[in-house]
N, C-alpha and C positions, 0 to 999 in steps of 0.2 A: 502606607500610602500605595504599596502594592498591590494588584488584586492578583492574587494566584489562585488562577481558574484553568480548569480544565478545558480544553480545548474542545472535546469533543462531546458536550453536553448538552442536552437540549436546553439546560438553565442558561448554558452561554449563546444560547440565539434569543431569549426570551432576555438577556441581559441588555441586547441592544435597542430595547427600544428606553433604556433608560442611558443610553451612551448620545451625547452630543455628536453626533455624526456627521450634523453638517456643518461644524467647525470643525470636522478632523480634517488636519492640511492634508490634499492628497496629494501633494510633491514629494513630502515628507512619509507620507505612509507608503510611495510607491520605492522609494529610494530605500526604503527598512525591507519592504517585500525584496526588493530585486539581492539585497546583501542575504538575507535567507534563501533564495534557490540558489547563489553560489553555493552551501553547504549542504555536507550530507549527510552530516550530524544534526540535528532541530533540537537541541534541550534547553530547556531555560538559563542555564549556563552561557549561552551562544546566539539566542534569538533576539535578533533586532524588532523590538517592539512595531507594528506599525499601527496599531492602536494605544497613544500614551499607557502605559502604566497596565497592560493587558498581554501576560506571558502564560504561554503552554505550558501545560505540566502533565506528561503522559501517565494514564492511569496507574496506579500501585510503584509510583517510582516516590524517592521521600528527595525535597530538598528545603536546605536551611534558606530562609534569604538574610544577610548579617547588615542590614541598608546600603549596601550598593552592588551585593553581585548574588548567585545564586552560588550554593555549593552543596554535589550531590553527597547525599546521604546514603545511598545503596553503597557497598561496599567492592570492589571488583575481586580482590583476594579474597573474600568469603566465598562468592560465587564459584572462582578458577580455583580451588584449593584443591588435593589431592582425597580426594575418597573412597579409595582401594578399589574400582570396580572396574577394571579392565576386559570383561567379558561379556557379549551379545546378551547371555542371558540375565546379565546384570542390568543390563538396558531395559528385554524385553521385559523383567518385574517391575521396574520404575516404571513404564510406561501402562501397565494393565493397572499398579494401583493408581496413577494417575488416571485413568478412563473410569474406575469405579465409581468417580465423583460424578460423570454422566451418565448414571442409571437413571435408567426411564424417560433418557433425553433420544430423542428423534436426530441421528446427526446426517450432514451431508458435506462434501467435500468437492470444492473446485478443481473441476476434472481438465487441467491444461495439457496432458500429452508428457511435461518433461519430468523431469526425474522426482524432483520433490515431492508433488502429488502424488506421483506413483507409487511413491513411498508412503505416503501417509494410506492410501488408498488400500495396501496391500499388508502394512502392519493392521488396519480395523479389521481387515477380513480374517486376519491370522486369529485373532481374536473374538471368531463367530461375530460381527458387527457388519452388515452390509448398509453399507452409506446409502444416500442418496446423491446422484451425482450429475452435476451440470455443470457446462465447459463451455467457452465461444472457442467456437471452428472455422476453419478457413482452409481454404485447395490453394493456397498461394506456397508456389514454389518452397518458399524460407521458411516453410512451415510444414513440408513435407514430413520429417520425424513426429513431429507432435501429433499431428492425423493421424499416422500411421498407429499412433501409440495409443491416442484414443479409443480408434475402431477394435484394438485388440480387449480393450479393456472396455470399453461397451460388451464387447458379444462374450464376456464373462459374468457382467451384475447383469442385476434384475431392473433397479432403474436409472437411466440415464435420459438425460438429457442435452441435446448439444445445439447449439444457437450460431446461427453465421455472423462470424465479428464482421463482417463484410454491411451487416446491414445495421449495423449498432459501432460504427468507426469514432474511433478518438474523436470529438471536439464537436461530436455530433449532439443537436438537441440544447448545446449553447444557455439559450435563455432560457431554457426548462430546470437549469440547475437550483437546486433545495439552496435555500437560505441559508449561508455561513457567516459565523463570527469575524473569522478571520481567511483568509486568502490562503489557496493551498492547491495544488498540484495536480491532485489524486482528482477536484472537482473537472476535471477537463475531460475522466473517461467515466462520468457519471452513468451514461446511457446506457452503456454494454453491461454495469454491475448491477443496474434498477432489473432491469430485464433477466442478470440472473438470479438476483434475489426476489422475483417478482413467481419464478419455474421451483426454487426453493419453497416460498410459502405454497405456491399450490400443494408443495407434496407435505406439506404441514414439519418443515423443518425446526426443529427447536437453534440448531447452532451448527455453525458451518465453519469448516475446516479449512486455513488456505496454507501457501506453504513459503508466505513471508517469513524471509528470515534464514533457512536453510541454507541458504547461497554461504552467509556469512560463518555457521558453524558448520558448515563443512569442506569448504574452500578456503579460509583463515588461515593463519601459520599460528597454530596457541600461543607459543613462545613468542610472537614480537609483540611488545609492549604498546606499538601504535595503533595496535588495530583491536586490544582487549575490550574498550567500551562498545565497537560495535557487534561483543558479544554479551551484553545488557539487554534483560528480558525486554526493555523498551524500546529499543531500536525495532522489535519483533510486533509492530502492529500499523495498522491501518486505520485508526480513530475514524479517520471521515465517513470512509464507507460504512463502520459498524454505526458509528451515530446518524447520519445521515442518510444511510442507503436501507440497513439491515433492522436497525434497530427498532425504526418504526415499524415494521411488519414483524415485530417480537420476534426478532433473531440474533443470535448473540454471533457478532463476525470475531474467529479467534485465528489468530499464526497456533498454526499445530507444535511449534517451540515455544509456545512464550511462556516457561515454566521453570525457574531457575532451579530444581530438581533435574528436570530433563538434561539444559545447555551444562550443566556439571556435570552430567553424566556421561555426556557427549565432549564436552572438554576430557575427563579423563580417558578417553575409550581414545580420544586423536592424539593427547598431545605430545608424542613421540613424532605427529606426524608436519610435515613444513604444506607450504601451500598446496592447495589443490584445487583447482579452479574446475578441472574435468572431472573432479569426484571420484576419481578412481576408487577412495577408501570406502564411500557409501556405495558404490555400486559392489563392490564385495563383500560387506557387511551387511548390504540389505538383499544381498541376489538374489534369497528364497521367497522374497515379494513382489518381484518387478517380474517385468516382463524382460524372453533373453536379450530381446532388443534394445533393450537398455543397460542389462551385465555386460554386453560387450562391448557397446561402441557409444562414444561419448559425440553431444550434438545440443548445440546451443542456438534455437531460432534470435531475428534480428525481427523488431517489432517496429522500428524505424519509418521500414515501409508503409504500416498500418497511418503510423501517424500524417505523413505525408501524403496519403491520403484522405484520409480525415481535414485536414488541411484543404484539399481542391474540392473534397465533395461540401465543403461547410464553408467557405471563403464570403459567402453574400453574409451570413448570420455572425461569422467574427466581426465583416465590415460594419455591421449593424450596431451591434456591443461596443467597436472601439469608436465608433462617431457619435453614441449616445453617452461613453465614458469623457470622448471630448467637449463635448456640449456643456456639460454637467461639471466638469472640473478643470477645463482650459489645458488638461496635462499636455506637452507639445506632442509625447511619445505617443500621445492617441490621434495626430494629425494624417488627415488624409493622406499628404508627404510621406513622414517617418512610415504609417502602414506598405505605402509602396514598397519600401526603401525596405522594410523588415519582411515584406512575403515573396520580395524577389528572389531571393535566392535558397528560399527551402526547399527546393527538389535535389540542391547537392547532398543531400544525407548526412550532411557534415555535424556530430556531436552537439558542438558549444552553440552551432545557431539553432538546432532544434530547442536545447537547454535557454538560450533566451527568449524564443519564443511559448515556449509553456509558459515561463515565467511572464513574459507582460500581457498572456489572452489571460491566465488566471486571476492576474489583477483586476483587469476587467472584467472577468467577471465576478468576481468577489463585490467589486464597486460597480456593477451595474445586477444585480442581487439585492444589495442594500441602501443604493440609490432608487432603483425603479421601484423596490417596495412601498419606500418611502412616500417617494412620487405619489402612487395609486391613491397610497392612504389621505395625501394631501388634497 
């Protein structure tokens, strides 16, 4: 009675016009959405359905459903188990025969400035591979490292490309967002990724490199027990963007980790080591690929701002979306009232109210996506 579907498939956009849609209660679907951006973990284990009987199942992950719960089938001890390799150049073999499988593949990599990228950017080069590389840029103060790191690494390759986030900001272009199954997050910074997968296909990219995921095997404590599943090759992807954004212009969007070969490898080469949130341990072990600016000194930009702006440059086109989500499904939470009452006070930078407000524009616009398409057709 299940349907376990992929999330990110274009048979699951083509699946909705066979879904009763305009019986799905939206109080009820908004109330399943909202218990899913508290978490930050999303496995079918954990996800509150907001389409009856319609659960995520992230690509190449196995699970049983026994009729009432899901339970995964990947193993966490197979993955974390000990496989003698303790040394750089144990890494850098796993990682060249892992690249072998992209012969004759055209690659490019998101060029953000921080450490991750850099790293990927600089192991393809160790490996005679110059990427193709394109990055949104900005002169905004909190973003002074990233610039700086970009510029060093432009005036090294041959092609780069760099796009001002300033003019592609969070929650910009709204109603232009691609048709989703279900309601999700990542639809809010649609703009800024069409645009770089738009600079990607011109240069005839086959597959593009990002560097989801890294945070968590390299910042981790291996040894604590709570925090192993979010080193699971599927916590390491961005489904929407690749289906969504990348896919239709034949590009395959991959985390440069999502390879359970690799985070093994990388589990054993750390797990002597406890948290690391400034990376000390990758800025050592990868020094001879980065720039010095990044071996010595640790710097973590605040994207906060972007959005808060995104926010005042986009406020008439949210209002638009959450008066036509009210129109259409009486929710109160899309009341001209409640919008006051929830856009007052975003310019504190405050966390948990940015974190609620993703969460209720993405509802709307998930439901004003597949309401208004609706609409049209009717």
């Amino acid at each position: 009675d299940k349907c376990q579907l992929s999330l990110y498939t274009s048979s699951g956009v083509e699946l909705s016009k066979f879904l009763d849609f305009d019986n799905i209660i939206a109080k009820e679907a908004f109330i399943q959405h909202e218990k899913n951006s508290d978490l930050y973990i999303l496995t079918p284990d954990l996800y509150n359905p907001v389409i009856p009987n319609i659960f995520p199942i992230q690509p190449k992950s196995k699970w049983e459903y026994d009729g009432d719960k899901f339970i995964s089938l990947d193993k966490y001890d197979d993955l974390l188990k000990n496989i003698g390799i303790t040394t750089k150049k144990g890494l850098l073999d796993n990682i060249e025969r892992l690249l072998s499988h992209l012969k004759g593949k055209k690659i490019g990599v998101q060029l953000s400035g921080g450490l991750d990228s850099s790293i990927i950017i600089g192991i393809l080069k160790y490996f005679s591979i110059e990427p193709v590389l394109v990055g949104m840029c900005t002169n905004r103060y909190e973003f002074r490292t990233e610039r700086l790191i970009q510029e060093i690494i432009k005036s090294e390759n041959g092609s780069v490309t760099l796009i001002n986030y300033d003019d592609y900001l969070p929650l910009s272009c709204l109603t232009s967002t691609p048709k989703h199954l279900i309601p999700n997050g990542s639809s809010l910074f649609h703009n800024c990724e069409t645009n770089m997968a738009k600079s990607f296909s011109e240069a005839a990219v086959d597959v593009v490199f990002n560097g989801m995921g890294f945070d968590s095997v390299l910042c981790l404590d291996p040894n604590d027990e709570s925090t192993k599943k979010q080193w699971m090759p599927i916590m390491f992807d961005n489904g929407w963007f690749n289906e969504y954004i990348y896919q239709p212009k034949s590009i395959d969007f991959l985390s440069a980790i999502k390879s359970s070969t690799l985070i093994r490898v990388l589990w054993n080469l750390r797990r002597e080591f406890k948290e690391d949130n400034e990376k000390w341990w990758a800025r050592n072990v990868f020094s001879d690929y980065i720039p010095s600016q990044l071996r010595n000194y640790s710097y973590k930009a605040d994207h906060s701002g972007l959005f808060i702006d995104g926010i005042s440059e986009n406020i008439d086109e949210i209002f638009e979306i959450f008066s036509f989500v009210y129109k259409y499904s009486k929710l109160s939470e899309y009341s001209h009232y409640q919008f006051n009452i929830l856009f007052n006070k975003y310019h504190l930078n405050e966390r948990k109210s940015i974190q609620a407000i993703s969460s209720r524009i993405s509802f709307a616009v998930w439901y004003y996506t597949m309401t208004n398409s609706r609409q049209n057709v009717l």
